[in-house]
C-alpha positions in Angstrom: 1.1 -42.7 -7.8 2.4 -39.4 -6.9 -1.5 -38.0 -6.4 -2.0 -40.6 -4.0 0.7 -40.5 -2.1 0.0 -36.8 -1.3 -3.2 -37.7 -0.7 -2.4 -40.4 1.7 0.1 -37.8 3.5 -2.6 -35.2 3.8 -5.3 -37.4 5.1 -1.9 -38.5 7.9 -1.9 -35.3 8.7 -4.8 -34.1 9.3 -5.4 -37.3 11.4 -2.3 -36.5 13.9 -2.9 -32.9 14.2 -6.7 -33.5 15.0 -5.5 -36.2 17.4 -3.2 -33.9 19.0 -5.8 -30.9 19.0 -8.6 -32.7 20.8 -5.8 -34.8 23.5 -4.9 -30.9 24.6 -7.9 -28.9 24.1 -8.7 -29.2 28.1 -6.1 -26.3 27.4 -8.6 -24.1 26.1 -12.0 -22.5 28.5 -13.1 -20.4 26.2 -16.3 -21.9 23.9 -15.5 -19.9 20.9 -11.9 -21.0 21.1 -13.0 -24.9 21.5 -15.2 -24.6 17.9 -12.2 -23.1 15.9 -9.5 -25.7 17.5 -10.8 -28.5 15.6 -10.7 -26.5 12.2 -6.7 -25.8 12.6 -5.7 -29.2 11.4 -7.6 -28.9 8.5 -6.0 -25.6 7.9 -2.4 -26.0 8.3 -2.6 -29.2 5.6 -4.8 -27.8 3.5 -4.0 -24.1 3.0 -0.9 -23.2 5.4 1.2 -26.0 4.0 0.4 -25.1 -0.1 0.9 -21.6 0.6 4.4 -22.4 2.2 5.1 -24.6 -0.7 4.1 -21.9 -3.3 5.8 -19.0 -1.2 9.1 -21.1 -1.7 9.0 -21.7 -5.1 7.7 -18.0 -6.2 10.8 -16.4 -3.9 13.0 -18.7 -5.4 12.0 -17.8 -8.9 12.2 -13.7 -8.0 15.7 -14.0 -6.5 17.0 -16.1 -9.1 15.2 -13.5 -12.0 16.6 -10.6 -9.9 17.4 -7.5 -12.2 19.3 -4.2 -11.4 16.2 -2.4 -11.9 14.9 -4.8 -9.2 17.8 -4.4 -6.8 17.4 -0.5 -7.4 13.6 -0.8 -6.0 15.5 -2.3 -3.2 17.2 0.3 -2.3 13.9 2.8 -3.0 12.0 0.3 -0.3 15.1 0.4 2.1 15.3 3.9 1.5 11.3 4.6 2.9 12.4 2.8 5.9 12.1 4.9 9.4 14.1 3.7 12.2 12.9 6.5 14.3 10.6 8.7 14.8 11.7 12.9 15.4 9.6 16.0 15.9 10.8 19.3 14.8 12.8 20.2 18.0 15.1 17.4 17.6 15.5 17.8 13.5 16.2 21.5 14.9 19.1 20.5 16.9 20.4 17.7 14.7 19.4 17.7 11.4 21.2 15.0 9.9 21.8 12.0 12.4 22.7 8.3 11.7 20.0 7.0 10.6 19.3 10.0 8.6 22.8 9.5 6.9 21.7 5.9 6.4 18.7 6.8 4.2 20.1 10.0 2.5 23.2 7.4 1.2 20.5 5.0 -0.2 19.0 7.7 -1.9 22.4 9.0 -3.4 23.5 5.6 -4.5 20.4 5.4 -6.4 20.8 8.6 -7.7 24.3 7.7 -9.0 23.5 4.5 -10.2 20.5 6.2 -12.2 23.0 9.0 -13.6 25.8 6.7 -14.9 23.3 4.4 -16.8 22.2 7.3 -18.3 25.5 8.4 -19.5 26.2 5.7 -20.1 22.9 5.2 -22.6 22.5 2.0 -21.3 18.9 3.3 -20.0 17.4 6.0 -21.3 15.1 6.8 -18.4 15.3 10.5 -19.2 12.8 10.5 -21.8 10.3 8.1 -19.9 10.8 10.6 -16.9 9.5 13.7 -19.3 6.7 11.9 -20.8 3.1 10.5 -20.3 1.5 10.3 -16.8 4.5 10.4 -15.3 5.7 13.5 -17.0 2.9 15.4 -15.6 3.5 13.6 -12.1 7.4 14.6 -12.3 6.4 18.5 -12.3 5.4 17.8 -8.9 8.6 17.8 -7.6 10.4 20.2 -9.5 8.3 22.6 -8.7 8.5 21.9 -4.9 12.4 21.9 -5.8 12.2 25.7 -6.9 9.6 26.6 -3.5 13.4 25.4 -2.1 14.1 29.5 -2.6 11.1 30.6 -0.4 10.4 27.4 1.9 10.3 27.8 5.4 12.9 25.4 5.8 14.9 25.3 2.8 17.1 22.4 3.6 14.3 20.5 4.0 12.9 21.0 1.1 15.4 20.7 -1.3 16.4 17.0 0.1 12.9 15.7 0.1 12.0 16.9 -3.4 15.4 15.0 -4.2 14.9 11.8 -3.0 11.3 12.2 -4.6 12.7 12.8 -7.9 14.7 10.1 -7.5 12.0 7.6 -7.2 10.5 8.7 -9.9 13.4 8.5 -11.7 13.7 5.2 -11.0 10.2 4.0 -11.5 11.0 5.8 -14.9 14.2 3.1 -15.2 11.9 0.3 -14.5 9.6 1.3 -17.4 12.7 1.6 -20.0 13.8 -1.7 -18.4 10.5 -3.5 -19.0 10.1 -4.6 -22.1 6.1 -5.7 -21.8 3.0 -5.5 -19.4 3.4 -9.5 -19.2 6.9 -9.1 -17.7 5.4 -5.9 -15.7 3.4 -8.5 -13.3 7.1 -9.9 -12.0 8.0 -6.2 -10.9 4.4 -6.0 -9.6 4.6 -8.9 -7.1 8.1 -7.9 -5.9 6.5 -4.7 -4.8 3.5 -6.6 -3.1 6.2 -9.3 -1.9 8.3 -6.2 -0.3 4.8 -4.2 1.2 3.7 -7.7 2.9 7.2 -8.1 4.3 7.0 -5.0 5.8 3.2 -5.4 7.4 4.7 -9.1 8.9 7.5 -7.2 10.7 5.5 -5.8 12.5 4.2 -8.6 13.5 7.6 -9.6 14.7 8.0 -6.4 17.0 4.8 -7.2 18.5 6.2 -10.6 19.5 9.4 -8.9 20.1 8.3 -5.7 21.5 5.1 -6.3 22.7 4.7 -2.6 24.9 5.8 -0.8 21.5 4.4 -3.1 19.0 0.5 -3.7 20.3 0.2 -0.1 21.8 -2.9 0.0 24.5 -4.6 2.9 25.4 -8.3 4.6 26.3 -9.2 4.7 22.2 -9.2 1.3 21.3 -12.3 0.4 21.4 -13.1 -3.4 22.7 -10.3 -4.6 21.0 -7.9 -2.8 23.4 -4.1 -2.9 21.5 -3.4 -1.6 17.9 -0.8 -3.1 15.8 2.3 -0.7 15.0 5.5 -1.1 13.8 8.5 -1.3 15.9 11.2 -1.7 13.9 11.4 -0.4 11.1 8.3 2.4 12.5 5.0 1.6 10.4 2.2 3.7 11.6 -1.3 1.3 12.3 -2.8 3.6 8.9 0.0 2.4 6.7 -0.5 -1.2 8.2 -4.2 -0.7 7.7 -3.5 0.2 3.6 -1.0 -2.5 3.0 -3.5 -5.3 3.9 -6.2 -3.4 2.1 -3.9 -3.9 -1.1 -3.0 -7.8 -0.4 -6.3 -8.8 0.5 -7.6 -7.3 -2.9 -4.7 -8.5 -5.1 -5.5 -12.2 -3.0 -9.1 -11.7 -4.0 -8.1 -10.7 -7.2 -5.9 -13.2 -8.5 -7.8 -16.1 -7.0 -10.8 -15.4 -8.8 -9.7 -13.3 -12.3 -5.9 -14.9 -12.9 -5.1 -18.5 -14.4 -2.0 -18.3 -12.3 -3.4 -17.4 -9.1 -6.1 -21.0 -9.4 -3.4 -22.7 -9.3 -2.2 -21.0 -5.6 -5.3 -20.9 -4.5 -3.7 -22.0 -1.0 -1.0 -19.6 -0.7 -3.4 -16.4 -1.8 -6.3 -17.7 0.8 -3.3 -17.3 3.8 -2.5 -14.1 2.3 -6.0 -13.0 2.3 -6.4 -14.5 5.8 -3.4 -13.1 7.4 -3.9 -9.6 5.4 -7.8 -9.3 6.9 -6.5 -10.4 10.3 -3.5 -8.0 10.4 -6.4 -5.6 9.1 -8.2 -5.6 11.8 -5.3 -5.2 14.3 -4.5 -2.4 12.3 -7.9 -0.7 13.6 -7.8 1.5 10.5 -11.2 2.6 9.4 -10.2 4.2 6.3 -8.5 1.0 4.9 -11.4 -1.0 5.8 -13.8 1.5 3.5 -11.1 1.0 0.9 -11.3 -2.4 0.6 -14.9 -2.8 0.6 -15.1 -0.1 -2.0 -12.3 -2.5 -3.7 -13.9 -5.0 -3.7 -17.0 -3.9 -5.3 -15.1 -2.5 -7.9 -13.2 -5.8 -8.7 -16.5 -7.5 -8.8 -18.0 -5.3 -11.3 -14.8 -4.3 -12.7 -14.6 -8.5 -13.7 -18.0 -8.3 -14.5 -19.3 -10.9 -11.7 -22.4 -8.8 -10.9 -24.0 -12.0 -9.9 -21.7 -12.5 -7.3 -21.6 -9.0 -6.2 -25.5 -8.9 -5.5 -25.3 -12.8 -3.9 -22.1 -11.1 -1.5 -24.3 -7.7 -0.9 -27.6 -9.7 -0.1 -25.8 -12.5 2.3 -24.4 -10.0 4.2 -27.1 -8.0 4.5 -29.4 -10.8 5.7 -26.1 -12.0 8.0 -26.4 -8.9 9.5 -29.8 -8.5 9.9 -29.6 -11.9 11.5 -26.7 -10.4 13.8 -28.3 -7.5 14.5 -31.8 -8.6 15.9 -30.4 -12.1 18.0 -26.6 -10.6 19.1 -25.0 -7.7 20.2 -23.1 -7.9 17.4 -24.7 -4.7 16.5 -23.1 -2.9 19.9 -19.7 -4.8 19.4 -19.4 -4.0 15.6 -19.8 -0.6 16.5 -17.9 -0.2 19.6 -14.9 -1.6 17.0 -15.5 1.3 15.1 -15.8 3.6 17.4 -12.2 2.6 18.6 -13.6 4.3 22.7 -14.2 7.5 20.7 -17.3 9.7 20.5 -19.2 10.1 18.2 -18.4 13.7 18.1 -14.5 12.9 17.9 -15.2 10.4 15.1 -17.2 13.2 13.4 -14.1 15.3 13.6 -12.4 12.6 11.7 -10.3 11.6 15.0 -8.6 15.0 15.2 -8.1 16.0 11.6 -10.3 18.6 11.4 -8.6 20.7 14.0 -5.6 20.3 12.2 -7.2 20.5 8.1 -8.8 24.1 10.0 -5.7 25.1 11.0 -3.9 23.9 7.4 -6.5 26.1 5.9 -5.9 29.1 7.7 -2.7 28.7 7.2 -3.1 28.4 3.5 -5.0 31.5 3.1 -1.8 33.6 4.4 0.3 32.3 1.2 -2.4 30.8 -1.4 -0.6 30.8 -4.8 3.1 30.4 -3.1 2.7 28.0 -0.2 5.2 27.6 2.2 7.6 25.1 0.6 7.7 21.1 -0.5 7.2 19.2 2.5 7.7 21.6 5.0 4.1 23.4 5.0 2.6 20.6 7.7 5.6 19.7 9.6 7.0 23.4 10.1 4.4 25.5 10.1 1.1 23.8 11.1 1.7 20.1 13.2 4.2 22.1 15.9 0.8 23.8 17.6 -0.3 20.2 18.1 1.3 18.1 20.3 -0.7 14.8 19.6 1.2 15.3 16.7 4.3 15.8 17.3 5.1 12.5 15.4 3.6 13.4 12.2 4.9 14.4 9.5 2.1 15.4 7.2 -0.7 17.0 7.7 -3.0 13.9 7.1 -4.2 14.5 3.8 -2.4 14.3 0.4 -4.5 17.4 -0.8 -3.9 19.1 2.5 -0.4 18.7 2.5 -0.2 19.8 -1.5 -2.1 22.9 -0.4 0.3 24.1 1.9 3.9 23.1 0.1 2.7 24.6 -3.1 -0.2 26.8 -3.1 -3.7 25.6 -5.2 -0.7 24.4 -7.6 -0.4 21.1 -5.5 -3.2 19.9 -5.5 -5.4 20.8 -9.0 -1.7 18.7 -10.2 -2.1 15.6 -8.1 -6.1 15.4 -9.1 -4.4 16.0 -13.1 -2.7 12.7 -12.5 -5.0 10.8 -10.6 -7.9 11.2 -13.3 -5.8 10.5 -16.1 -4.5 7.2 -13.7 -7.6 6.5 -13.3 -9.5 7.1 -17.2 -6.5 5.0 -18.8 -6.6 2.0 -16.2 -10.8 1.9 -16.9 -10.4 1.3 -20.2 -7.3 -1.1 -20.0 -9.8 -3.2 -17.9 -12.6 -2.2 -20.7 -9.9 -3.5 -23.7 -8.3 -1.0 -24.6 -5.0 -0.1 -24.4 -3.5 -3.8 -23.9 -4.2 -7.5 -25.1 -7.1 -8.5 -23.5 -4.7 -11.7 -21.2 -2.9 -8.5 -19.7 -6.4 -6.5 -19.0 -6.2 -8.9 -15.0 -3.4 -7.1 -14.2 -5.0 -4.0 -15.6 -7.9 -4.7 -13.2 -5.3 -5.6 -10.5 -3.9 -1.9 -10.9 -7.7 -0.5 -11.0 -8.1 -1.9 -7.0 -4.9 -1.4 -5.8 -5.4 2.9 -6.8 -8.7 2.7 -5.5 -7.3 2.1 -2.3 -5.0 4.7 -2.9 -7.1 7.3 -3.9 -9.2 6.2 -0.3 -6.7 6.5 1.7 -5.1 9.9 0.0 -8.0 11.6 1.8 -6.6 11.1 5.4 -3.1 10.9 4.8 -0.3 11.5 2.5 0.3 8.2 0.8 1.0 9.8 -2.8 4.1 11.9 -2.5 6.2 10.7 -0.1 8.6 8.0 0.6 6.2 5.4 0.7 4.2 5.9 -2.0 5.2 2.3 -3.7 2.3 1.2 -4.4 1.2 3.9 -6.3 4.3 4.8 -8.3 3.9 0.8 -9.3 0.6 1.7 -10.6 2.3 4.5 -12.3 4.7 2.9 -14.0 2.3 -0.2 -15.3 0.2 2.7 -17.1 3.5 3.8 -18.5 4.7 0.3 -19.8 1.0 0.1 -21.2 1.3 2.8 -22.8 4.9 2.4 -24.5 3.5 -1.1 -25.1 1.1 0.5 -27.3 2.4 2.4 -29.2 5.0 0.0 -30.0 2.0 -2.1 -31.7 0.3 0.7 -33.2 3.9 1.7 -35.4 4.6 -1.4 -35.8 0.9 -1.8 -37.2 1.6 0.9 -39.2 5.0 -0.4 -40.7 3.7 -3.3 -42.2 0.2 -1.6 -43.7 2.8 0.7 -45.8 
């Protein structure tokens, strides 16, 4: 009874919406526009209004399983937030302003809320700091805490490698907290719940704050605007990576995880709205990474089938596109963004600025010039098409010049092992094989990562969640197992 009655409601639906669409499509001139019109009704019952359903019921479910440890992440994600944007002169004349205070208290309230627990030994996050992956990841910023004596900017340095330390620390509570990789998946999708919320805002200031939000200019190829973030400030390249993420988690879950059948609807909007967004975004590097990502998956789930059937449709697509369209022309001009080929060649301005990075390097190669100040003190200043930035536009780049060939030969330390113990999680290893989707889940989102870690610095900094979530699922693996392995061992003696 209940079936049909949804049923009937749908097919009501769809009926009214394609009544209304075709009484006021004389609104719409454009031919394109008058072939996808009729195919809205169809989507809003059919997918828009599932996904809303299952939306609803999956926050209602977080909020009401909301954890400390949760909340703390909160305050991490809150804490990554920029409300402005400052070059060096104005840090210069006022180093700590409002919304700096904002974000520093954040980081100290999570600091003190980490310490008492501690004390307190009601989690021992300590040990889980010191050990494993993380471990190794941790001597990052201690050692950019001791550069604090020769830095360049001292101050500088000693509060960033702080509030780095501090999410670690707290990805480290998360891990004592967790008591399996099954209940890992909730803290999971509130980091993918918080990154989504943060790509739809900026949405919102484009609606908002159009001039700001949808910036125009002579490099945007035929598209002609870019989507940025307004308020909170999200860069089009951190836009770009959080929809390469969500797409591949959509993709992931609709094909690989029991749970995501069952929301089929609400993880095709996300992979909808995520590609769309994408593509606002205009950000090559994120559109590499989720191809890459999603040949991985394919073979990572072992659907080479599909993976040749996808590769050979598009190529004939293409072809198709190619010899009877100007697809070609357009596809390219889109990539292009209005650039030349010889700007795109130079990796739209990066490799003035890598150059310089490097010459700068060779004046202090085992020392560097201090945590986070290397790029933003010493190098960016000579450029002023970026005077926004603060990072030199490479992970490895930006390593080089806080901390000498240190910095980076340690990043590439943890990224490997990342990487080896995630492979053979997906492989069977390491957890029970109903946990090895999520294990897959992890393998895409780094991949991404890792992409994008070539043209900026997504791995240590302030917004590196997604990563230090895939850090901390190798960790609860790994506790996980050996766990099993003594207990194993307990009942064999």
């Amino acid at each position: 009874m209940a079936t049909a009655i949804r049923i009937s409601a749908q097919l009501f639906g769809v009926t009214l919406l394609t009544f209304l669409v075709f009484y006021n499509s004389v609104l719409f001139r454009h031919p394109t526009i008058l072939v996808l019109v009729p195919l809205l009704p169809l989507i809003l019952v059919f997918i828009v209004a599932p996904a809303a359903k299952t939306a609803w019921r999956e926050s209602t479910l977080l909020c009401a399983g909301l954890t400390w440890w949760q909340g703390l992440w909160l305050l991490v994600f809150l804490s990554g937030l920029v409300m402005r944007i400052r070059v060096v002169q104005d840090i210069d004349q006022s180093p700590v302003d409002a919304w700096a205070m904002y974000r520093s208290g954040l980081v100290l309230t999570v600091g003190l809320i980490l310490c008492a627990r501690l004390v307190s030994d009601r989690t021992r996050w300590l040990g889980v700091l010191s050990s494993g992956i993380l471990g190794i990841l941790a001597v990052y910023p201690l050692l950019t805490l001791v550069s604090t004596v020769w830095s360049v900017r001292p101050s500088w340095t000693f509060y960033k490698s702080i509030e780095y330390l501090v999410e670690l620390a707290t990805i480290a509570a998360v891990v004592a907290s967790v008591p399996s990789v099954r209940e890992y998946r909730k803290f999971a999708n509130l980091t993918w719940t918080l990154l989504g919320l943060l790509a739809a805002s900026a949405w919102v200031g484009a609606i908002l704050d159009p001039a700001d939000g949808l910036s125009t200019g002579q490099n945007l190829g035929p598209l002609t605007l870019r989507l940025e973030g307004v308020m909170p400030s999200v860069d089009a390249d951190t836009i770009g990576e959080i929809c390469a993420i969500l797409a591949l988690v959509a993709v992931h879950r609709m094909l690989n995880d029991l749970q995501g059948r069952r929301n089929r609807g609400w993880y095709a909007t996300l992979l909808a709205a995520s590609l769309v967004t994408l593509v606002f975004s205009q950000t090559r590097a994120a559109m590499a990474a989720l191809v890459i990502g999603l040949v991985l998956l394919l073979l990572l789930s072992r659907r080479v089938a599909l993976a040749v059937g996808l590769g050979g449709g598009t190529a004939v697509g293409a072809a198709i596109a190619l010899t009877f369209t100007n697809f070609g022309q357009t596809f390219s001009a889109f990539l292009l963004r209005g650039q030349s080929n010889q700007e795109v060649q130079g990796i739209s301005g990066r490799m003035d600025v890598w150059q310089a990075s490097f010459d700068a390097f060779l004046r202090r190669p085992l020392t560097g010039y201090g945590g986070f100040a290397g790029s933003r003190f010493v190098v960016l200043p000579a450029y002023s098409w970026q005077a926004n930035a603060s990072s030199a536009l490479s992970t490895y780049v930006d390593s080089l010049l806080d901390l000498g060939v240190v910095g980076p030969l340690l990043l590439v330390v943890v990224l490997v092992g990342v990487a080896w113990f995630l492979f053979r999680a997906t492989r069977g290893y390491h957890v029970r094989p109903s946990d090895s989707p999520l294990a897959v889940e992890m393998m895409i989102v780094l991949s991404v990562v890792v992409m994008r870690s070539f043209v900026t610095s997504n791995i240590v900094s302030n917004t590196s969640l997604a990563f230090l979530t895939v850090i901390g699922f190798v960790e609860v693996a790994r506790r996980e197992e050996v766990i099993v392995r003594r207990g194993e061992a307990s009942c064999a003696a």
